[in-house]
C-alpha positions, 0 to 999 in steps of 0.5 A: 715270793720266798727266796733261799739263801745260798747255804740253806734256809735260816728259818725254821720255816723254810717258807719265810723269806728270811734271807732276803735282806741278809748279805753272802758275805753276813750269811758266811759270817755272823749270820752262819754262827747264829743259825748254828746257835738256833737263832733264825736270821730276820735283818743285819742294819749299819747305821748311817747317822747318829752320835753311836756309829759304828752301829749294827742292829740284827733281828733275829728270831727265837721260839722263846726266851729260853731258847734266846738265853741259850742260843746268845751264850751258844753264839758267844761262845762258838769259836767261829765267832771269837775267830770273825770277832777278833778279825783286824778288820773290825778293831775300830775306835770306837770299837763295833761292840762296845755297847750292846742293846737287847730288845726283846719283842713278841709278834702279834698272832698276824706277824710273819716274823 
């Protein structure tokens, strides 16, 4: 079963069921200025536990590594983006993004990622 998000498909195959797990509010937000930077939407994680909180964790999809380079410094640098990061709602202590992991992970040939 495949589903679309409300605004449009965040995956370059409109067959993956990439928004499933993506909340309206996240697709209006991040996840919006991502697709716009050429990355497809997988997941959006806040942790529940742990010595790290707060603590987000986003998959997201890219062809390639270059296109990964590309499209973080597309996404970090889109003024939607500084305007939803700069937001009063997320000035915690300690702060949302005061550590950033990055993974890089390749799907075997049966993924559907």
């Amino acid at each position: 079963m495949t589903s679309k998000p409300p605004d449009g498909h965040l995956s370059p195959d409109p067959e993956v069921p990439t928004a499933l797990l993506i909340s309206p509010a996240r697709l209006n937000g991040e996840f919006g200025i991502f697709a716009k930077a050429g990355a497809a939407g997988v997941f959006c994680a806040d942790a529940l536990i742990g010595p790290r909180l707060p603590s987000l964790t986003y998959m997201l999809g890219f062809p390639d590594v270059a296109a990964l380079e590309a499209g973080w410094d597309e996404f970090s640098a889109d003024p939607a983006w500084k305007k939803l990061s700069s937001d009063p709602q997320f000035k915690v202590h300690p702060p949302t993004a005061s550590n950033i992991t990055s993974i890089v992970l390749r799907p075997l040939a049966c993924s559907q990622v």
